[in-house]
GUPADO-382785 format. One record per atom (N, C-alpha, C): residue in one letter; x, y, z; atom name. Coordinates in Angstrom, 1 decimal. Example, Ala and Ser with C-alpha at 12.3 -4.5 7.8 and 13.67 -1.06 7.14 Angstrom:
# residues 2
+-------+--------+--------+--------+------+
| lumlo |   east |  north |     up | semi |
+-------+--------+--------+--------+------+
|     A |   13.2 |   -5.7 |    7.8 |    N |
|     A |   12.3 |   -4.5 |    7.8 |   CA |
|     A |   13.2 |   -3.3 |    7.8 |    C |
|     S |   12.8 |   -2.2 |    7.1 |    N |
|     S |   13.7 |   -1.1 |    7.1 |   CA |
|     S |   12.9 |    0.0 |    7.9 |    C |
+-------+--------+--------+--------+------+
END
This chain:
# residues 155
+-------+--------+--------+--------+------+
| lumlo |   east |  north |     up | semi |
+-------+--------+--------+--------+------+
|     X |   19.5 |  -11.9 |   53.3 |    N |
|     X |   18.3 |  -11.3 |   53.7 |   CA |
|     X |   17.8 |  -10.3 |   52.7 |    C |
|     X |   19.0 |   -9.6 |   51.9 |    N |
|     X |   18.3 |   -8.4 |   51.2 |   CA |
|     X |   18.2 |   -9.2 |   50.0 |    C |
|     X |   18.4 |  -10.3 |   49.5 |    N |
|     X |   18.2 |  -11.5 |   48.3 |   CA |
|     X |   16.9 |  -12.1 |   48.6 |    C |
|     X |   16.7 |  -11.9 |   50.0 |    N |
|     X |   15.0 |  -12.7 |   49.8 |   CA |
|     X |   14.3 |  -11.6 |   49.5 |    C |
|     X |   14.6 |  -10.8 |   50.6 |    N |
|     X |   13.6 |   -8.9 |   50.1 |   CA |
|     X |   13.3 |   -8.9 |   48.7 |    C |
|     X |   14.2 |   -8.8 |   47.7 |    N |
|     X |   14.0 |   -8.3 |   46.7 |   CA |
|     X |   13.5 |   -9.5 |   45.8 |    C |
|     X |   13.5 |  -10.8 |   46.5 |    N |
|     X |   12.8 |  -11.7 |   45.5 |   CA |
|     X |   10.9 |  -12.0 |   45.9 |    C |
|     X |   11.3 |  -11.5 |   46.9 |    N |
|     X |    9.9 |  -11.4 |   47.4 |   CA |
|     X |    8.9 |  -10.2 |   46.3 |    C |
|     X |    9.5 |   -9.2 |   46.2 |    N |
|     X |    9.5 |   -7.5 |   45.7 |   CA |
|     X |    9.0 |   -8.5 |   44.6 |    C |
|     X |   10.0 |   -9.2 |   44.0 |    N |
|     X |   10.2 |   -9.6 |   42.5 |   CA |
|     X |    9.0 |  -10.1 |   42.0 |    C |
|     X |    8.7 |  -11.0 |   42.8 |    N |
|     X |    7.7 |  -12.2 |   42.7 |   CA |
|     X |    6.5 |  -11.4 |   43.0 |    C |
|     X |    6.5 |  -10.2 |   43.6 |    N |
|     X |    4.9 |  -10.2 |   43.9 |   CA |
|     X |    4.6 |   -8.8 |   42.6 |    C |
|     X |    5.5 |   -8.0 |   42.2 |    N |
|     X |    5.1 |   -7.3 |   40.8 |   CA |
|     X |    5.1 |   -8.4 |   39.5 |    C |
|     X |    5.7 |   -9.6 |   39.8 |    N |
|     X |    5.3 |  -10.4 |   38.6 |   CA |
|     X |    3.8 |  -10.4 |   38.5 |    C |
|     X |    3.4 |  -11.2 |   39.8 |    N |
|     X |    1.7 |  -11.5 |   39.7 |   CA |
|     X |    1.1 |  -10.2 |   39.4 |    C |
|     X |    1.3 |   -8.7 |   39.5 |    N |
|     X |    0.6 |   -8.0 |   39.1 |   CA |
|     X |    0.2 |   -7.4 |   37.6 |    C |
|     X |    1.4 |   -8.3 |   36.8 |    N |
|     X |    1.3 |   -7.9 |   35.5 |   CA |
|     X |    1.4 |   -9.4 |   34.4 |    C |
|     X |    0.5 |  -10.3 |   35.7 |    N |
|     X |    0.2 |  -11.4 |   34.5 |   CA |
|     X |   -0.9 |  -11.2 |   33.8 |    C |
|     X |   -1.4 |  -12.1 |   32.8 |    N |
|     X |   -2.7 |  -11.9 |   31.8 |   CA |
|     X |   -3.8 |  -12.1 |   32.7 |    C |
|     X |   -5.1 |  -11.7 |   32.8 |    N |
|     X |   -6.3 |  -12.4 |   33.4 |   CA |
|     X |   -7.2 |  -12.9 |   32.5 |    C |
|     X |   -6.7 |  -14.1 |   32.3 |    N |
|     X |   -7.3 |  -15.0 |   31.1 |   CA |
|     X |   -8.7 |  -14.5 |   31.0 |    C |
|     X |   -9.3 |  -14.9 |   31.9 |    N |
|     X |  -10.8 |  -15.0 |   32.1 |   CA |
|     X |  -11.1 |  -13.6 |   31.5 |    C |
|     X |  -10.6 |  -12.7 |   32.0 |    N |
|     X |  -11.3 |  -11.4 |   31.3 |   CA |
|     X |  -10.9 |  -10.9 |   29.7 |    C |
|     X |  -10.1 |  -11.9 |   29.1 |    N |
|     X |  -10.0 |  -11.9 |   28.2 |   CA |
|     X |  -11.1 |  -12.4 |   27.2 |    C |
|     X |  -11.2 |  -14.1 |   28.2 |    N |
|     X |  -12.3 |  -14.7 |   27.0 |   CA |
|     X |  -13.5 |  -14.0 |   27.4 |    C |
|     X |  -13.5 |  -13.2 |   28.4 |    N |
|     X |  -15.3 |  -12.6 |   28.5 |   CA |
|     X |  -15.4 |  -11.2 |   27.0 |    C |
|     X |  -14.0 |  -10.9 |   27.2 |    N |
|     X |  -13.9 |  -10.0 |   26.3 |   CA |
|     X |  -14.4 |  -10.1 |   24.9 |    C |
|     X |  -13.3 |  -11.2 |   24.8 |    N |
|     X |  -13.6 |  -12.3 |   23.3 |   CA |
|     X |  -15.0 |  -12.7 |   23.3 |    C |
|     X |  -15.8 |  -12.7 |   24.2 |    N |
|     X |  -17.4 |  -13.4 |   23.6 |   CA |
|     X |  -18.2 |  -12.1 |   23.6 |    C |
|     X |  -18.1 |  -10.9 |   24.6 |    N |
|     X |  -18.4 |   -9.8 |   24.5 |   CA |
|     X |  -18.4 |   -9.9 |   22.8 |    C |
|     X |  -17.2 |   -9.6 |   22.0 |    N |
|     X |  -16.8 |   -9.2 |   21.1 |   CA |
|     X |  -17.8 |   -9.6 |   19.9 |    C |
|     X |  -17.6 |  -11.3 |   19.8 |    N |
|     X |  -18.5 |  -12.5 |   19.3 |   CA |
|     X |  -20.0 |  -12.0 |   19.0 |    C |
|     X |  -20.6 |  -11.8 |   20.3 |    N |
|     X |  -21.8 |  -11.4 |   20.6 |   CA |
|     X |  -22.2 |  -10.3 |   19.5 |    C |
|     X |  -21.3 |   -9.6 |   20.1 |    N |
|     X |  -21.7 |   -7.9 |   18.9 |   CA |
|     X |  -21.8 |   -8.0 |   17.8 |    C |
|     X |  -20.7 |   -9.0 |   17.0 |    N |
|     X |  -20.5 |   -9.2 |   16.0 |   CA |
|     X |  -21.3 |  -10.0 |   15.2 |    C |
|     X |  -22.1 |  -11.1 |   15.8 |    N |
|     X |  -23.3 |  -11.7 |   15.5 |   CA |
|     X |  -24.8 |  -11.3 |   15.7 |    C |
|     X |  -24.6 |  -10.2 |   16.7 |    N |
|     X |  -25.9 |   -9.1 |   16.7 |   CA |
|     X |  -26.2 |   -8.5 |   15.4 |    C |
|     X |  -24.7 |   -7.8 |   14.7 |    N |
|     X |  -24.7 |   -7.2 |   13.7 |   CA |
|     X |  -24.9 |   -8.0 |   12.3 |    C |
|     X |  -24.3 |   -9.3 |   12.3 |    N |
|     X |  -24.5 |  -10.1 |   10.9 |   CA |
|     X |  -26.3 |  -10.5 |   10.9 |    C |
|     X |  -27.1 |  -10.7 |   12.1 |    N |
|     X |  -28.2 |  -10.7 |   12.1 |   CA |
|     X |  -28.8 |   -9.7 |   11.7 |    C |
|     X |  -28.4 |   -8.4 |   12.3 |    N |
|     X |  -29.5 |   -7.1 |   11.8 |   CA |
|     X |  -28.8 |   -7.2 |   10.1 |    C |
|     X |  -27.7 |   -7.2 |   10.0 |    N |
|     X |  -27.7 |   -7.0 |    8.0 |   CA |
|     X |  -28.1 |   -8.2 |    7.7 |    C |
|     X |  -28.3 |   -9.3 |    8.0 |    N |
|     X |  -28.9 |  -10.5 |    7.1 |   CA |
|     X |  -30.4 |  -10.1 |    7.3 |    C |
|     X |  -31.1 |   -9.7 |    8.2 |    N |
|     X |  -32.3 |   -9.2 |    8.1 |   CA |
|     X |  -32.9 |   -7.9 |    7.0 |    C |
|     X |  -32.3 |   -7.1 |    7.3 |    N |
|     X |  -32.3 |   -5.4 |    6.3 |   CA |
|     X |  -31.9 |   -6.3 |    5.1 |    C |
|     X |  -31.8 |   -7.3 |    4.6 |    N |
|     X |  -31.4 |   -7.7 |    3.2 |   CA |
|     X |  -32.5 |   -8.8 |    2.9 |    C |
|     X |  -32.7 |   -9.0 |    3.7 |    N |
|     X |  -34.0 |  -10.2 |    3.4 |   CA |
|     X |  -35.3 |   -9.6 |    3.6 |    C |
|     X |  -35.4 |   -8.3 |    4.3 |    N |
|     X |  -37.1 |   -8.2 |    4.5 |   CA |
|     X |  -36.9 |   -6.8 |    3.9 |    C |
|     X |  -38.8 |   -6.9 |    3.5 |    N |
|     X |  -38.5 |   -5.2 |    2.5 |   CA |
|     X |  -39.4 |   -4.4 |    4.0 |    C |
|     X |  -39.3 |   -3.0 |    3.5 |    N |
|     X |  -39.8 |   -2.0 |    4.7 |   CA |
|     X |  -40.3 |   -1.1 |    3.9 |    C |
|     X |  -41.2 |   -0.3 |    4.5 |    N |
|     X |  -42.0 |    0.2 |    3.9 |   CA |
|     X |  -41.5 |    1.9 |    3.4 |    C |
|     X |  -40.3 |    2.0 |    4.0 |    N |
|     X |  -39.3 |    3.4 |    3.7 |   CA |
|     X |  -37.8 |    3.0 |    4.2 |    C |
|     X |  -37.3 |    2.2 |    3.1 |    N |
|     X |  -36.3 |    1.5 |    3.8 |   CA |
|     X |  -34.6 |    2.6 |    3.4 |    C |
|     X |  -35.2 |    4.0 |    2.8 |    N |
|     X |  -34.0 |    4.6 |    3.7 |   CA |
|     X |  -33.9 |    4.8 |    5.3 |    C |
|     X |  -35.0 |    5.1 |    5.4 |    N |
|     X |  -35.1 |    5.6 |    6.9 |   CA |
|     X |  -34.5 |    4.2 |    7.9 |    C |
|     X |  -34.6 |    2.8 |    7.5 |    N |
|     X |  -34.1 |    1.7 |    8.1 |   CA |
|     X |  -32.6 |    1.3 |    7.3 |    C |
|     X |  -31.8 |    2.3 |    6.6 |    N |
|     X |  -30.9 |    2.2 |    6.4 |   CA |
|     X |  -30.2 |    2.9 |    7.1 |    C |
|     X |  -30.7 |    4.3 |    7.4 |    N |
|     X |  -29.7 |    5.4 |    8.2 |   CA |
|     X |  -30.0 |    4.7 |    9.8 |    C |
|     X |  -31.2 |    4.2 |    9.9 |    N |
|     X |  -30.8 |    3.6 |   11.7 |   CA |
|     X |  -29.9 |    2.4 |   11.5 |    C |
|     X |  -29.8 |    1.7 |   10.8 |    N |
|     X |  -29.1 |    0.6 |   11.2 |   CA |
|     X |  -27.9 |    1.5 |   10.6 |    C |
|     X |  -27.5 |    2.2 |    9.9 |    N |
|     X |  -25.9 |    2.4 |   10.1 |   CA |
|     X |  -25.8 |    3.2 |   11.3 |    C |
|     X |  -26.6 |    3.7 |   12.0 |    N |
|     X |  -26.2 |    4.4 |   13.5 |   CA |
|     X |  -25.9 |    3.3 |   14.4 |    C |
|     X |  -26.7 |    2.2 |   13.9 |    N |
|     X |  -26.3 |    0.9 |   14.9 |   CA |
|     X |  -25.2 |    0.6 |   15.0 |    C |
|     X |  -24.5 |    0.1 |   13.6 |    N |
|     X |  -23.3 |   -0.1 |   13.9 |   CA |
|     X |  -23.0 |    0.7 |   13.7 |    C |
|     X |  -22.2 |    1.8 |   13.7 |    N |
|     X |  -21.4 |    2.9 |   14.1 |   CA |
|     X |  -21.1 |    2.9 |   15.6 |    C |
|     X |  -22.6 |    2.6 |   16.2 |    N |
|     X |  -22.5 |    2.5 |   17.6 |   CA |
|     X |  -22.2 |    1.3 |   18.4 |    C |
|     X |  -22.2 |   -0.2 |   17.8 |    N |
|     X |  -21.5 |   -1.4 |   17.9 |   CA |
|     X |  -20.3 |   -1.1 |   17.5 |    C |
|     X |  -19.7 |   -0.6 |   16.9 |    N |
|     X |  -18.5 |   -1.1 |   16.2 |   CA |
|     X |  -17.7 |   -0.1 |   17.0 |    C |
|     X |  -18.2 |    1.4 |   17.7 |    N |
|     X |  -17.5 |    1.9 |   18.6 |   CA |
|     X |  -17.3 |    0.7 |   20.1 |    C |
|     X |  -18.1 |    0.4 |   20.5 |    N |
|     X |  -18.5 |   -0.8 |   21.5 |   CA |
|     X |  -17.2 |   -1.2 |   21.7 |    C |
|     X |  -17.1 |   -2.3 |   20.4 |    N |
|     X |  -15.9 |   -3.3 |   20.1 |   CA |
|     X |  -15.1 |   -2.5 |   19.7 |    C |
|     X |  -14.4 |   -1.8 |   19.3 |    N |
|     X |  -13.5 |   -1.1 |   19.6 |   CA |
|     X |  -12.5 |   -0.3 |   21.2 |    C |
|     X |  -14.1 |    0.0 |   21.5 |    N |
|     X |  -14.0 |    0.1 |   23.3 |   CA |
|     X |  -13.2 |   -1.0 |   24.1 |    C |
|     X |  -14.2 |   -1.7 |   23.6 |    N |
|     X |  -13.4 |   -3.5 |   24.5 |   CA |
|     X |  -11.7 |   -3.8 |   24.0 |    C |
|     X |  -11.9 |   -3.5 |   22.3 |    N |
|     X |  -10.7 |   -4.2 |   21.9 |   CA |
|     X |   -9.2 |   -3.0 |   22.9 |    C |
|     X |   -9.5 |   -2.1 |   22.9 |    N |
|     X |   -8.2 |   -1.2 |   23.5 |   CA |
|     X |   -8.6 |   -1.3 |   25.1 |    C |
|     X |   -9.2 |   -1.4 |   25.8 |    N |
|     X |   -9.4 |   -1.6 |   27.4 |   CA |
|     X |   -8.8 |   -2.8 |   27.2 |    C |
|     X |   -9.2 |   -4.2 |   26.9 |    N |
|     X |   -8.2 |   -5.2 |   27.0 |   CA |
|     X |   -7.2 |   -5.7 |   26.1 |    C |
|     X |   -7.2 |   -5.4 |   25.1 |    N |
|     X |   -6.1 |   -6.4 |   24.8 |   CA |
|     X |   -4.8 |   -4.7 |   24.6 |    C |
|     X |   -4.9 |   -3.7 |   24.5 |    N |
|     X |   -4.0 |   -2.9 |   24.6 |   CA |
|     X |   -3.9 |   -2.1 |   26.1 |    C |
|     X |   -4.6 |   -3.3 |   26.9 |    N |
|     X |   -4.6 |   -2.6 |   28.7 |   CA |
|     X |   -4.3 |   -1.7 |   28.6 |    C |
|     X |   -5.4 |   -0.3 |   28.6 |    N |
|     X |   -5.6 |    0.4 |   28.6 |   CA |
|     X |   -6.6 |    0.6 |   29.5 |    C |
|     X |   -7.2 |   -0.1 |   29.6 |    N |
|     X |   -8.3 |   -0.6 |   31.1 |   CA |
|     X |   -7.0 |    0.0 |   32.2 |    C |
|     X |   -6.1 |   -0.8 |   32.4 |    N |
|     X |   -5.5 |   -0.9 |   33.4 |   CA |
|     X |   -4.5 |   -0.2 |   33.6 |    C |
|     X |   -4.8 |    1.3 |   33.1 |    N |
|     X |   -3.7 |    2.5 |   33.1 |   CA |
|     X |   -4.6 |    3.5 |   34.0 |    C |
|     X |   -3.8 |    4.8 |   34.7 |    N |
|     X |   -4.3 |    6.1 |   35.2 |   CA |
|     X |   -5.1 |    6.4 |   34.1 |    C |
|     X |   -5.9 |    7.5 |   34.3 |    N |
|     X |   -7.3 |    8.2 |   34.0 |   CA |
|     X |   -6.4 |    9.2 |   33.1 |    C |
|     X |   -4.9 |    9.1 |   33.8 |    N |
|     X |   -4.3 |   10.5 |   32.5 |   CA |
|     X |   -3.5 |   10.2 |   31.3 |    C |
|     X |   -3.3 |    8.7 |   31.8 |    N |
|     X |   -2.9 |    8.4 |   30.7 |   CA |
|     X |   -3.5 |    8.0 |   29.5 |    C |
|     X |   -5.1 |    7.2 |   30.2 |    N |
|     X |   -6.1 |    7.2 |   29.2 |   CA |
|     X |   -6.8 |    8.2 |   28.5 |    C |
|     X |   -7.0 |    9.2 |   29.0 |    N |
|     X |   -7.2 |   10.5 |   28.5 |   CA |
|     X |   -6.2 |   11.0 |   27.4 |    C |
|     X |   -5.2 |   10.9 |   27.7 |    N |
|     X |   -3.8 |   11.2 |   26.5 |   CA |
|     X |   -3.9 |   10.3 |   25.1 |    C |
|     X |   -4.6 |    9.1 |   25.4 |    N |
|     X |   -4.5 |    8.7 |   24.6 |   CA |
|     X |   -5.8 |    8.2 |   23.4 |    C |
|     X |   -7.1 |    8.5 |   24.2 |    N |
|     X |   -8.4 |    8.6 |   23.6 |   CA |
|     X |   -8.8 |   10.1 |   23.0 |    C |
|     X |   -7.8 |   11.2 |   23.6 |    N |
|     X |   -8.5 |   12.6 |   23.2 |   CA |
|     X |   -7.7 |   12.6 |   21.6 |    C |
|     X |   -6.4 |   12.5 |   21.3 |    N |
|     X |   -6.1 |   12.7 |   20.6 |   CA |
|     X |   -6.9 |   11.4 |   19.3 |    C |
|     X |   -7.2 |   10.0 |   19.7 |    N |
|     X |   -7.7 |    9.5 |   18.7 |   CA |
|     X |   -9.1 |   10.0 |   18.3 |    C |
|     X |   -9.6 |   10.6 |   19.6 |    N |
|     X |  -10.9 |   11.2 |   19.3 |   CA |
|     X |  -10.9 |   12.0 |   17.9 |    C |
|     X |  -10.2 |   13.0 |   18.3 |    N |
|     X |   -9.2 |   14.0 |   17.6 |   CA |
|     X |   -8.8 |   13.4 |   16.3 |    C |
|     X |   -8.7 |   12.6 |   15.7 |    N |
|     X |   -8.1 |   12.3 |   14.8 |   CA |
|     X |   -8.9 |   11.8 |   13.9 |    C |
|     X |  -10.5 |   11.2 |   14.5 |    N |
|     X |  -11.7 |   10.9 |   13.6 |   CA |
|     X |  -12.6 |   11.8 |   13.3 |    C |
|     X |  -12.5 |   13.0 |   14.2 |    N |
|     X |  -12.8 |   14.1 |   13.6 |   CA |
|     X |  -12.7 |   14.3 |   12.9 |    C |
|     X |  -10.9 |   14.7 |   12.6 |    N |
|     X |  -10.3 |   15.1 |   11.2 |   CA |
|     X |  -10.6 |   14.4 |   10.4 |    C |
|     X |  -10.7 |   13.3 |   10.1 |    N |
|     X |  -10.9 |   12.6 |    9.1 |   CA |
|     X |  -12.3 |   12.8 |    8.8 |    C |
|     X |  -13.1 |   13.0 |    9.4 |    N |
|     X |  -14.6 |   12.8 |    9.4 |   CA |
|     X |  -15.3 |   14.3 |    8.4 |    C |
|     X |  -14.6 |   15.2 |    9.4 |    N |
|     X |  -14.3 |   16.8 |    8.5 |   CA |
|     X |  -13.5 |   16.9 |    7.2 |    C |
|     X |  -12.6 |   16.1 |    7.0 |    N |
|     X |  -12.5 |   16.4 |    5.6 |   CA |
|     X |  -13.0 |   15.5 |    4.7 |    C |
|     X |  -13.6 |   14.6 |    4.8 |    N |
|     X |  -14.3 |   13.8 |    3.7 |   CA |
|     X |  -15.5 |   14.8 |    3.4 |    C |
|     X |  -16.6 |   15.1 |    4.6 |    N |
|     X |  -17.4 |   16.2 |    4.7 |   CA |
|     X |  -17.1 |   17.5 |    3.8 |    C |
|     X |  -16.2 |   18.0 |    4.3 |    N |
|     X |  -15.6 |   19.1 |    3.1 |   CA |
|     X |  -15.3 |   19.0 |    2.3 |    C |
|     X |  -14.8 |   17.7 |    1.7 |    N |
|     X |  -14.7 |   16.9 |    0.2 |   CA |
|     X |  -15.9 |   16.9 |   -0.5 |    C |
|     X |  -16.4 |   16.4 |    0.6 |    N |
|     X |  -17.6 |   16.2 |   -0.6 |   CA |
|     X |  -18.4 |   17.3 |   -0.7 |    C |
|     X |  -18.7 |   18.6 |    0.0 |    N |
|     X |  -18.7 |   19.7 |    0.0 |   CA |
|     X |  -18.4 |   20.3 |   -1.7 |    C |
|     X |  -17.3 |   20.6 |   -1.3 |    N |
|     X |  -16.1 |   20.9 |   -2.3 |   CA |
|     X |  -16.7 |   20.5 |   -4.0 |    C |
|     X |  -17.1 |   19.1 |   -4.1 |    N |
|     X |  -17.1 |   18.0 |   -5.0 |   CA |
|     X |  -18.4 |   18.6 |   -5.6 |    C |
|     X |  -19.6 |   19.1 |   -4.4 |    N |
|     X |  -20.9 |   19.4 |   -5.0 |   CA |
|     X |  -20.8 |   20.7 |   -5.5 |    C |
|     X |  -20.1 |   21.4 |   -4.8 |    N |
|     X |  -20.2 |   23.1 |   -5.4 |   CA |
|     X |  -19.3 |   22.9 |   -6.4 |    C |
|     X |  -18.4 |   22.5 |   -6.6 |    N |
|     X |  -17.3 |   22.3 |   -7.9 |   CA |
|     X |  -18.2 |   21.8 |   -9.4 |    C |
|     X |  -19.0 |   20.8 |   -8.8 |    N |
|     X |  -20.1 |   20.2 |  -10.1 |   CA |
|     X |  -21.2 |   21.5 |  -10.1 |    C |
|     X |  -21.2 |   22.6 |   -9.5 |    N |
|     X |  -23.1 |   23.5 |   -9.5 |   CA |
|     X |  -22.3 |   24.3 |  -10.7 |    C |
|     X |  -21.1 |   24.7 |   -9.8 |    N |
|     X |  -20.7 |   26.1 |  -10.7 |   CA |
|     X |  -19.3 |   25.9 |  -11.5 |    C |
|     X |  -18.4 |   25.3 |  -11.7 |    N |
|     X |  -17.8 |   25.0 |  -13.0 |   CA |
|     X |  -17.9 |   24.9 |  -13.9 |    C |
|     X |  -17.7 |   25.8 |  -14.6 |    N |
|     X |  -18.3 |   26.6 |  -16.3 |   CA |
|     X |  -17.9 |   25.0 |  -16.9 |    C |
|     X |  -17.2 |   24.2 |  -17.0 |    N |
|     X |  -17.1 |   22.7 |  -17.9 |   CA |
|     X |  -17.7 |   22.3 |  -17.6 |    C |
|     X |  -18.2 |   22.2 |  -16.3 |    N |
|     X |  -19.7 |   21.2 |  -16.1 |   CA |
|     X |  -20.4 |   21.7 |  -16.5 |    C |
|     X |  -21.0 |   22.8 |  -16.7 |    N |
|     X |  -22.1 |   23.6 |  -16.7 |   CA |
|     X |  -22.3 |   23.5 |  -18.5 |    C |
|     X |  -21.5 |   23.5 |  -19.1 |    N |
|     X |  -21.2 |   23.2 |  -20.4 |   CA |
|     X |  -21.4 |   22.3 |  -21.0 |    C |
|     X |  -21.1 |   21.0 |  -20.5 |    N |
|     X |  -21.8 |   19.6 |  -21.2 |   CA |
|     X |  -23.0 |   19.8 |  -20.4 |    C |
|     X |  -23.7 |   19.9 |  -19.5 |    N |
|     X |  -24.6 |   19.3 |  -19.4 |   CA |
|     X |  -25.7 |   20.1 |  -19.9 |    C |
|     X |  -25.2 |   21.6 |  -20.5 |    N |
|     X |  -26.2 |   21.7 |  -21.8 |   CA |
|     X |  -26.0 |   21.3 |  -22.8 |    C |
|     X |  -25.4 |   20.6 |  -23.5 |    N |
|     X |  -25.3 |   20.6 |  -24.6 |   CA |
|     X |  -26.4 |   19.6 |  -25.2 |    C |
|     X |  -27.1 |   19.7 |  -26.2 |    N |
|     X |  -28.0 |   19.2 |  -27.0 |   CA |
|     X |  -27.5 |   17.5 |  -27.5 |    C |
|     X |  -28.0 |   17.0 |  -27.7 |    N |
|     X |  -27.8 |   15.4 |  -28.6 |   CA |
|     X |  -28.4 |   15.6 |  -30.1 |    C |
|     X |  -27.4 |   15.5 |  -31.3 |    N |
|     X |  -27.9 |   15.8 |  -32.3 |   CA |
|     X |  -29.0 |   15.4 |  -32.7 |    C |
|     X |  -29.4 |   16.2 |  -33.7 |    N |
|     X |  -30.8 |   15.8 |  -33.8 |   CA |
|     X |  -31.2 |   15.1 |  -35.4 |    C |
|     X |  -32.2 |   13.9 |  -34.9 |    N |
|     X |  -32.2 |   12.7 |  -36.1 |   CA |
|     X |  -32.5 |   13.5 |  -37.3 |    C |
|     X |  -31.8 |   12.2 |  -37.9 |    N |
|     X |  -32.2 |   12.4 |  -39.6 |   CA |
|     X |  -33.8 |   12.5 |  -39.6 |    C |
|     X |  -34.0 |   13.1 |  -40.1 |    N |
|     X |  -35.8 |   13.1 |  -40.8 |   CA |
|     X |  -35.8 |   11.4 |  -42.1 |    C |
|     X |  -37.3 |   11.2 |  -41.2 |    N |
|     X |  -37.3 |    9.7 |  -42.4 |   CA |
|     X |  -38.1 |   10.0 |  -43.6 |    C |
|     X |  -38.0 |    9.6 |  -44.4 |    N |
|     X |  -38.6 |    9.8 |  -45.9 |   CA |
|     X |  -37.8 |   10.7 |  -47.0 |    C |
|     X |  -37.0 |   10.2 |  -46.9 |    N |
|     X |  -36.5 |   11.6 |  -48.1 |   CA |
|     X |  -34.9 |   11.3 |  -48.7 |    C |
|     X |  -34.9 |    9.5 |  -48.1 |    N |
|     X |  -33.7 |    9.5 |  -48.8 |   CA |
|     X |  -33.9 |    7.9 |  -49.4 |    C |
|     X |  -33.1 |    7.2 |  -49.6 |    N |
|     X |  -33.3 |    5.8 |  -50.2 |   CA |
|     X |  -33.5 |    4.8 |  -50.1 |    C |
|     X |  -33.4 |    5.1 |  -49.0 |    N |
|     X |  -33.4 |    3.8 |  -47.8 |   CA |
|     X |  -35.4 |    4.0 |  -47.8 |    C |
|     X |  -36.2 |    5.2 |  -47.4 |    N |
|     X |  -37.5 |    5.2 |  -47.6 |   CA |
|     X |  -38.1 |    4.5 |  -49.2 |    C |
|     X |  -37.7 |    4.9 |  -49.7 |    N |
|     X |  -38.1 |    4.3 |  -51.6 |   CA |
|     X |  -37.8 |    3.0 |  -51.3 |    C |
|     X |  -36.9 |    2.1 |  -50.9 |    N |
|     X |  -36.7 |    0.9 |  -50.8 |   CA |
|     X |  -37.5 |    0.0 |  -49.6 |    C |
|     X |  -37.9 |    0.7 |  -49.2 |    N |
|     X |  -39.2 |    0.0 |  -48.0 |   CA |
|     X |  -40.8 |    0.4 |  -48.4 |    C |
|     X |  -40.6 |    1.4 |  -49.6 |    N |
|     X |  -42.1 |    1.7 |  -50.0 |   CA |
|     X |  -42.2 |    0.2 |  -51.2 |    C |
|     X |  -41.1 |   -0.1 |  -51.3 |    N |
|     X |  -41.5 |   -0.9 |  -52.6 |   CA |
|     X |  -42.2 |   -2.4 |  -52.2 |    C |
|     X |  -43.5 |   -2.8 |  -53.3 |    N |
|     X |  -43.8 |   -3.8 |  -53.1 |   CA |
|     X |  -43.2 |   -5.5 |  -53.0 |    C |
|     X |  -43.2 |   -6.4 |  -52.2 |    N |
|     X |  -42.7 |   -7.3 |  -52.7 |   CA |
|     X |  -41.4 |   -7.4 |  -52.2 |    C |
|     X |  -40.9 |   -6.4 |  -51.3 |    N |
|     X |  -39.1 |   -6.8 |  -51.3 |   CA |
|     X |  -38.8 |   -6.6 |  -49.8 |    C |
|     X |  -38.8 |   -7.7 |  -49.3 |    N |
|     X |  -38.0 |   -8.3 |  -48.3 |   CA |
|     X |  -37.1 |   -7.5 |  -47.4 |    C |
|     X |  -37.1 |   -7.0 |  -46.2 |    N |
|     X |  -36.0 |   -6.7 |  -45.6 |   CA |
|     X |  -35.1 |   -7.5 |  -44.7 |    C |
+-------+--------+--------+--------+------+
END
């Protein structure tokens, strides 16, 4: 009796941690979808001109930044079931990656920071980029002039 109990037990936490296909491939076309949203808008922005096409460069990189967070959403809710954890465990594990694109996000920011004030005021930089480009020979006054004044001769 206690061999069926616990096969019973057994059998019914199996079904709770099988795969659910289906919401996989919805996942997978989800995925698809975004991804051919996006090869459309850049095969577009590369074929058509605009009439201020920074300004249609900085929206479409908000685009995808904001697709590609999307698909990223989907890819850890299903295939790293994360969907299917407590609220505290998902929290534990989104704050810190939050957290971590920050950092990354802040120090390229401050690099490049860094990179512009380092080029304003660095006495080396500041030094070649005055420096003068020698200045030409003057024409007429050496041999090469007398040999082009002369009649008759070929260069």
């Amino acid at each position: 009796m206690a061999n069926a109990h616990s096969a019973e037990h057994h059998h019914a936490h199996d079904e709770q941690h099988t795969f659910d296909r289906k919401a996989i491939w919805r996942t997978f076309r989800i995925l698809l979808y975004i991804t051919i949203f996006e090869l459309i808008l850049a095969i577009g922005y590369y074929s058509m001109t605009f009439s201020n096409p920074e300004l249609v460069k900085y929206l479409l990189n908000g685009v995808f930044i904001i697709l590609t967070l999307a698909k990223a959403f989907f890819i850890i809710a299903e295939f790293m079931h994360l969907r299917h954890e407590i609220r505290n465990m998902i929290l534990t594990i989104s704050i810190p990656a939050l957290l971590f694109i920050w950092f990354i996000t802040a120090f390229l920011w401050d690099g490049n920071s860094y990179k512009n004030l380092r080029n304003t005021y660095d006495r080396h930089y500041l030094d070649h980029s005055k420096e003068k480009a020698p200045a030409p020979k003057p024409h007429g006054h050496g041999e090469e002039h007398k040999e082009a004044q002369e009649p008759g001769k070929l260069h």
